[in-house]
C-alpha positions as CSV (number, residue, x, y, z in Angstrom):
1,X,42.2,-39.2,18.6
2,X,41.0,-37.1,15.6
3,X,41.0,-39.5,12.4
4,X,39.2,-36.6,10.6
5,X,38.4,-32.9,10.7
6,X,37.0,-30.1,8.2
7,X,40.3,-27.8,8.2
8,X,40.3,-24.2,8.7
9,X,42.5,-21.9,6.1
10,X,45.5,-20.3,8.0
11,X,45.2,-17.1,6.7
12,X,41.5,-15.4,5.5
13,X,43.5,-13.0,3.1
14,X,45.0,-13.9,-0.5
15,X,47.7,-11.0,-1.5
16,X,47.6,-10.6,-5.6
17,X,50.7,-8.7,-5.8
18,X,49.9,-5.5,-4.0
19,X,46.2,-6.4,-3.3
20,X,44.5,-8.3,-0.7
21,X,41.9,-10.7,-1.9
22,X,40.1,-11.2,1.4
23,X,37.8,-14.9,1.5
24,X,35.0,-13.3,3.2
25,X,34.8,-10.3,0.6
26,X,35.3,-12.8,-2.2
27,X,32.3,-15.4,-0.7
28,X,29.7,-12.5,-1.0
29,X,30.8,-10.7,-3.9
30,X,30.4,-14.5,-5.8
31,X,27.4,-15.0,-3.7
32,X,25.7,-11.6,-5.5
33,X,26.9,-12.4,-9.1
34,X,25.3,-15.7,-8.7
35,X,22.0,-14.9,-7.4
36,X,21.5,-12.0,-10.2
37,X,22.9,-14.7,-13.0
38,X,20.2,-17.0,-11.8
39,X,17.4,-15.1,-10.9
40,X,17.3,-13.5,-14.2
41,X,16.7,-16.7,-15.8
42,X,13.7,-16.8,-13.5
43,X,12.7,-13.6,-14.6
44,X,12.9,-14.3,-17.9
45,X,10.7,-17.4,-17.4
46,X,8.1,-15.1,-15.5
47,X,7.7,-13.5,-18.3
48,X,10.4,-10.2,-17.5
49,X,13.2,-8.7,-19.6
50,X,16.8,-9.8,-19.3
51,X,18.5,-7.5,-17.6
52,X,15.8,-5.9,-15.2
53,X,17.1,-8.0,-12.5
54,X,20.5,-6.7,-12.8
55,X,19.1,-3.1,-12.9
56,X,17.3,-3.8,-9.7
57,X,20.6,-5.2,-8.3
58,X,21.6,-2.2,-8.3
59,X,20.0,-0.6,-5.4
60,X,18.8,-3.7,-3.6
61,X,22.8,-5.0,-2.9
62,X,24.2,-1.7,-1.5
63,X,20.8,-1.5,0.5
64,X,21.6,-4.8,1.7
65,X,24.8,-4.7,2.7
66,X,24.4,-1.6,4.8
67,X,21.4,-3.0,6.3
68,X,23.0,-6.0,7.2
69,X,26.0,-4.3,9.0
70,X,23.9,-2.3,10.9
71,X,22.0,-4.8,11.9
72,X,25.3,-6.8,13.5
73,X,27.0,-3.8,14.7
74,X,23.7,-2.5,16.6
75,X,22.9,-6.1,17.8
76,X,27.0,-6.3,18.6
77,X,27.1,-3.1,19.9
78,X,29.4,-3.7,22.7
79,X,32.0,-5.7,20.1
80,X,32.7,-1.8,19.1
81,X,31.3,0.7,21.6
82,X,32.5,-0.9,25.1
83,X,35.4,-0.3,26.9
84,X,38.7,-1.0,25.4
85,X,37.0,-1.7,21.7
86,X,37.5,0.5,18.7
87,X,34.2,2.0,17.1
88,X,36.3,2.6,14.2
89,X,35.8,-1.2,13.5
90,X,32.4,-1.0,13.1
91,X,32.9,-0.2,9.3
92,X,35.2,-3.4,8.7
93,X,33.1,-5.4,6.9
94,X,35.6,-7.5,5.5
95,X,36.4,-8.5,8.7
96,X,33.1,-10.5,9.0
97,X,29.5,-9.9,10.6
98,X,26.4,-8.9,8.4
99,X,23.0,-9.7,9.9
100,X,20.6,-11.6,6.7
101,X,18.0,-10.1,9.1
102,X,19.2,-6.3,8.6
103,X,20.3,-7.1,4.7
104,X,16.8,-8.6,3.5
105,X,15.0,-5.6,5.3
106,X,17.1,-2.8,4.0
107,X,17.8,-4.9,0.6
108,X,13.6,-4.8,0.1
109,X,14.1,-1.1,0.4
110,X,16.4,-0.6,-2.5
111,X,14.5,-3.3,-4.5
112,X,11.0,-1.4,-3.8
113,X,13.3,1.6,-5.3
114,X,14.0,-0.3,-8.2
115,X,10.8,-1.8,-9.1
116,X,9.6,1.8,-9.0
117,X,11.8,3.1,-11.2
118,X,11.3,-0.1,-13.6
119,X,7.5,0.3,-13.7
120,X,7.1,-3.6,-11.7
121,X,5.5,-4.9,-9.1
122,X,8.3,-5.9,-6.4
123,X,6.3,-8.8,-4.9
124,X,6.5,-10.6,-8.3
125,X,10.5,-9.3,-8.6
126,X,10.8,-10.8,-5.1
127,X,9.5,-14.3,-5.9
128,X,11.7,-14.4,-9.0
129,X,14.5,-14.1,-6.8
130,X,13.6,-15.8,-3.6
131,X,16.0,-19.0,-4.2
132,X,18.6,-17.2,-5.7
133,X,18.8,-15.0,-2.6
134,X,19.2,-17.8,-0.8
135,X,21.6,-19.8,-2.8
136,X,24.0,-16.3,-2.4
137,X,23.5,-17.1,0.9
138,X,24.4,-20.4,0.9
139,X,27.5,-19.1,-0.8
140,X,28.4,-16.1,1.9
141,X,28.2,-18.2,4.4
142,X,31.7,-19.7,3.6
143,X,33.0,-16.5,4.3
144,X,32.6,-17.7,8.0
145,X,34.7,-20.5,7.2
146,X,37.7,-18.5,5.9
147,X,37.6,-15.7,9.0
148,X,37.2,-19.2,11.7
149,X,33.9,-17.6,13.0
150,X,30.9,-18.3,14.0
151,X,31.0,-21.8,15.0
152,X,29.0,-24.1,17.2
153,X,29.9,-26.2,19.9
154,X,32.5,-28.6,21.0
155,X,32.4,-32.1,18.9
156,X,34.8,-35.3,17.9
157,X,32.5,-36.1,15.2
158,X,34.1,-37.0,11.2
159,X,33.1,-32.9,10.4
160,X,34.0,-31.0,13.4
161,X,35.5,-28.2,12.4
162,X,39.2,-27.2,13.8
163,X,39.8,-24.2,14.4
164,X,43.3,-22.3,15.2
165,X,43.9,-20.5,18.3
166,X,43.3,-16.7,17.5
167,X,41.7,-13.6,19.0
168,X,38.5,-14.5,21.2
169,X,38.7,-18.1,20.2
170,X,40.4,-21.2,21.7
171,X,41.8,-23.7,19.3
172,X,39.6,-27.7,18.9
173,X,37.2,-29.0,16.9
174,X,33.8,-27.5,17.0
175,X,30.8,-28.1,15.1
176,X,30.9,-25.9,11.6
177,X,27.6,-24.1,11.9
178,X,28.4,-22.3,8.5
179,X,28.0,-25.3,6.8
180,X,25.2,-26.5,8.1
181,X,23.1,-23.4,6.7
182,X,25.0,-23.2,3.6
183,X,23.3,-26.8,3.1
184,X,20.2,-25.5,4.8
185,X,20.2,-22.8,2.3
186,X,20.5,-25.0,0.1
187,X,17.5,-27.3,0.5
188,X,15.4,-24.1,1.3
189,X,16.1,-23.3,-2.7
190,X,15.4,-26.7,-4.1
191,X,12.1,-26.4,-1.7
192,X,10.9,-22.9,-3.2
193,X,11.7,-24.0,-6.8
194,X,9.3,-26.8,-6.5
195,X,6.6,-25.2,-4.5
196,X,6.8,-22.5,-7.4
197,X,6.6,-25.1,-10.1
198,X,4.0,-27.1,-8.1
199,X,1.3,-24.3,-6.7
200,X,2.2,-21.3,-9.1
201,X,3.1,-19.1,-6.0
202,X,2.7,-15.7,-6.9
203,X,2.2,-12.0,-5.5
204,X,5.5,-12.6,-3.0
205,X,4.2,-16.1,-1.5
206,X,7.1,-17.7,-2.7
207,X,9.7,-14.9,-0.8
208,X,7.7,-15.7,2.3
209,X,8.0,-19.4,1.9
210,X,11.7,-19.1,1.7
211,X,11.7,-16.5,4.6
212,X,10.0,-19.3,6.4
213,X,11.8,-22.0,5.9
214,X,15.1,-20.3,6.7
215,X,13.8,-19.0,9.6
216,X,13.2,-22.5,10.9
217,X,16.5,-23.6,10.1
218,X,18.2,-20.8,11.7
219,X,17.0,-21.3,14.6
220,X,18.2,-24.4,15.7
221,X,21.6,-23.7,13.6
222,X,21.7,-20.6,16.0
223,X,20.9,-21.9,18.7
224,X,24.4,-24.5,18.5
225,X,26.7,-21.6,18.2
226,X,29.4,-20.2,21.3
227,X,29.8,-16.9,20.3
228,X,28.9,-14.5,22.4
229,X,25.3,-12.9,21.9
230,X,22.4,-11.3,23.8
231,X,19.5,-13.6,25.0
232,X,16.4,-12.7,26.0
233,X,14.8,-15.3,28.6
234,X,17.2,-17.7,28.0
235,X,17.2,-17.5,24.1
236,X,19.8,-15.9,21.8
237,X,18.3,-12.7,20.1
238,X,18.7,-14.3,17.0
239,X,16.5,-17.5,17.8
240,X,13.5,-15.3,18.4
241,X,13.9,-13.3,15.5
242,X,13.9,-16.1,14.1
243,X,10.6,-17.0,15.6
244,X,8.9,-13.5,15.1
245,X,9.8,-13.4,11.2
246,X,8.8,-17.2,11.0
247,X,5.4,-16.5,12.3
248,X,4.9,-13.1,9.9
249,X,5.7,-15.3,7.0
250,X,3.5,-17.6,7.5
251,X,0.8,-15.5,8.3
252,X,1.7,-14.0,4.9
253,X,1.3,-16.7,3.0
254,X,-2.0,-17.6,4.4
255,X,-3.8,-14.1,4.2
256,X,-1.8,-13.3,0.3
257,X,-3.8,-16.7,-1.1
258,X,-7.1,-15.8,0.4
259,X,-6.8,-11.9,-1.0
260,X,-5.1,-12.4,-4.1
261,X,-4.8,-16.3,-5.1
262,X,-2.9,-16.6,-8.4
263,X,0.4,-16.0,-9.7
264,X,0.5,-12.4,-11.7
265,X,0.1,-12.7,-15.4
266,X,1.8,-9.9,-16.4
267,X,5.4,-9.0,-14.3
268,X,7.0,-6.5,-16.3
269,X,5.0,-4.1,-19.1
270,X,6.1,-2.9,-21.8
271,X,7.7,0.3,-22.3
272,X,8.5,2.9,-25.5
273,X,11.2,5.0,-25.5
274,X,9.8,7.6,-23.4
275,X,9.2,5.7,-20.7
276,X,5.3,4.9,-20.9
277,X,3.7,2.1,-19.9
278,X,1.8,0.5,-23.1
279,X,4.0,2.4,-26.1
280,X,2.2,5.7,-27.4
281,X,0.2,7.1,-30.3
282,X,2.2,9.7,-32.6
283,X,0.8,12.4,-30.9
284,X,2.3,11.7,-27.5
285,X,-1.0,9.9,-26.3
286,X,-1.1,6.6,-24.5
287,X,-1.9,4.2,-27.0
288,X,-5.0,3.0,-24.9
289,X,-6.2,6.2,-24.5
290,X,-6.0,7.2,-28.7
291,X,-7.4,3.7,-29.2
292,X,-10.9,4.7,-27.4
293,X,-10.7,8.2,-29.5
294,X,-9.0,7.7,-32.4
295,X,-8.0,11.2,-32.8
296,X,-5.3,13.4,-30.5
297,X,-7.1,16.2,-28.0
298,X,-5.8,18.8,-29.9
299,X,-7.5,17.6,-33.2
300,X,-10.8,16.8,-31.4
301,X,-10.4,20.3,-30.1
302,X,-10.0,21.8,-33.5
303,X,-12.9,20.1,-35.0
304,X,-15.2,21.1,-32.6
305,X,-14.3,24.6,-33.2
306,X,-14.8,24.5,-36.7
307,X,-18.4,22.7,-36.1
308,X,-19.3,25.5,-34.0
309,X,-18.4,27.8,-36.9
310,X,-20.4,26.6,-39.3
311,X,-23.5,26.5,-36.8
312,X,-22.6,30.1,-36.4
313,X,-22.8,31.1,-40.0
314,X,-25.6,28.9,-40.8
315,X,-27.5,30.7,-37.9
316,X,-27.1,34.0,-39.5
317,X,-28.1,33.2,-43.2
318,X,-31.9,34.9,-43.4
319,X,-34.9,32.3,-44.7
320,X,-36.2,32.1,-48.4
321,X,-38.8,34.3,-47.4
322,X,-36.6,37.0,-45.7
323,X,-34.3,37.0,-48.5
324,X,-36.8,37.8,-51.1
325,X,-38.2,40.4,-48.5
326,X,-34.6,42.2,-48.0
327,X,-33.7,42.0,-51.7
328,X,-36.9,43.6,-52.2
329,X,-36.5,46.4,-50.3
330,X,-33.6,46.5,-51.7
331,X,-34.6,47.6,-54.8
332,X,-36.6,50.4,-53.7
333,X,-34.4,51.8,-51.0
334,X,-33.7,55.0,-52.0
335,X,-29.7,54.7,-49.8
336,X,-28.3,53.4,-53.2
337,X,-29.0,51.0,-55.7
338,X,-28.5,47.3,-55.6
339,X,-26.8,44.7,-57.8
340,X,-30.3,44.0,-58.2
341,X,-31.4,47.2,-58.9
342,X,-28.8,47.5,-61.6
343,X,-30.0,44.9,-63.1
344,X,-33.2,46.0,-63.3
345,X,-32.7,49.6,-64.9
346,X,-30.0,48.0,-67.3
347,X,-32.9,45.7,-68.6
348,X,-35.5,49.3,-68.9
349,X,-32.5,50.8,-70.9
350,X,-32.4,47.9,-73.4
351,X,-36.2,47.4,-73.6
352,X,-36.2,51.7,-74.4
353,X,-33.7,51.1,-77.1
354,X,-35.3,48.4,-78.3
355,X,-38.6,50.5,-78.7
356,X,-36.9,53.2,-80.8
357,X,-35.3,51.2,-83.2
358,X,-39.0,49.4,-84.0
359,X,-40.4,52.9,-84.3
360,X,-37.7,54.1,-86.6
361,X,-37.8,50.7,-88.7
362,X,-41.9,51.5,-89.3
């Protein structure tokens, strides 16, 4: 007898007059707006701008959720390429089935794009973020609930989830796998917010801690679920993925502290209006670059010119002693008188004048 049960919702699909408000569309879409809400307050603490995260958001999301449907449909393959299936389905997202594996790999794609752009390091962005990826998570994962997928196995127990008979499912009460790693998810946050706080993870430590962590959640959670999946020896693909990614994380972690122990001090630099790194001097310079200088290129340039000027016309002025030499010879050359010479024969014409007018006078 069942004296209690997690219920499923009849329908997954909400009409708003002439629009369908589909649960697994609205579980994600909340799921994004919450982990950009809170990971900009982490930014912020970091010591980043409000609104970089959003910026980044940008490219990292659609990344993601294209990654994370290929990742399903190629894993899925034969739920839309085999015989009697639809390949036109494959780009029904709403209908369910996005891979985090696929989504966090193509998501660090459009987040490296980002950072670029943004002038930031994306290990530092990522560890911002790291448990408010998760919490989204945490979130999207009630999309499951609302489509009746992606259950684990048979159970009687106070939770079991019933679900309805539908396409490729039988009706009974099964365990809800969604919820536990929507509060898996959960806990993975509340453990990467205190290992931040605690050790000062830095330089994407704390993105591989909650990697890790998830990983070793998922694979147990995964390895309770009926739907149909490929195993290799014996083991859903899924569980050793979870394995393989549990294992680089780790590895991560221990290798990043040896190499670069720390958290970053700086996250996010400042930039002027054009765009540099550091603001700039008036003259277009970087202002570290003026600050060792003081002056532009171009007036440095110009001074040097006019110093080599000067040395110029200071090399051509004649000595003392070839002056008086030249303006000696001047006087006596016979090409045309001087100033000099002028002078001269204007002071023999007054001292001739002067000579009659005493004679006269005697």
């Amino acid at each position: 007898m069942e004296l209690a049960y997690i219920p499923s919702p009849s329908t997954g699909v909400l009409q708003l007059g002439p629009l369908p408000l589909r649960g697994y569309a609205l579980c994600i879409i909340l799921g994004v707006f919450v982990a950009v809400w809170y990971g900009n307050k982490r930014w912020i603490a970091r010591g980043g701008k409000a609104g970089t995260v959003a910026d980044i958001a940008v490219w990292a999301v659609p990344f993601g959720l294209v990654g994370g449907r290929l990742y399903h449909v190629i894993t899925d393959y034969q739920l839309y390429f085999s015989e009697g299936e639809n390949w036109v389905d494959a780009f029904k997202i709403w209908q369910g089935g996005l891979g985090i594996w696929g989504a966090i790999a193509l998501g660090a794609v459009g987040a490296w794009i980002g950072c670029r752009r943004r002038g930031i390091p994306l290990p530092a962005w990522a560890d911002a973020m790291a448990p408010a990826i998760v919490i989204a998570q945490a979130i999207g994962r009630w999309g499951n609930w609302f489509n009746q997928e992606l259950y684990g196995k048979p159970t009687d127990l106070p939770w079991a989830l019933k679900i309805s008979e539908g396409v490729n499912r039988e009706a009974g009460t099964y365990h809800p796998t969604f919820l536990y790693e929507s509060l898996w998810c959960i806990g993975v946050a509340l453990l990467v917010i205190w290992a931040d706080r605690r050790f000062k993870l830095g330089h994407g430590r704390a993105f591989a801690l909650y990697v890790a962590a998830y990983c070793a959640g998922r694979a147990w959670i995964e390895y309770m679920r009926v739907d149909e999946a490929h195993e290799v020896l014996g083991l859903r693909l899924n569980v050793w993925t979870s394995i393989v990614v549990f294992v680089l994380a780790v590895v991560y972690i221990v290798v990043s502290a040896r190499i670069r122990p720390g958290r970053e001090e700086i996250v996010e630099p400042d930039r002027d209006a054009t765009g540099t790194t550091g603001g700039t001097s008036a003259a277009g310079e970087p202002a570290e670059k003026v600050g060792a200088s003081e002056k532009s290129p171009k007036a440095e340039k110009t001074e040097k010119a006019d110093q080599n000027e000067k040395a110029g016309k200071k090399g051509a002025e004649p000595s003392e002693a070839a002056k008086g030499g030249s303006e000696g010879s001047a006087g006596s050359d016979d090409s045309g008188p001087s100033a000099d010479g002028v002078q001269s024969g204007a002071t023999d014409a007054d001292g001739a004048v002067a000579d009659a007018g005493s004679a006269k006078k005697g």
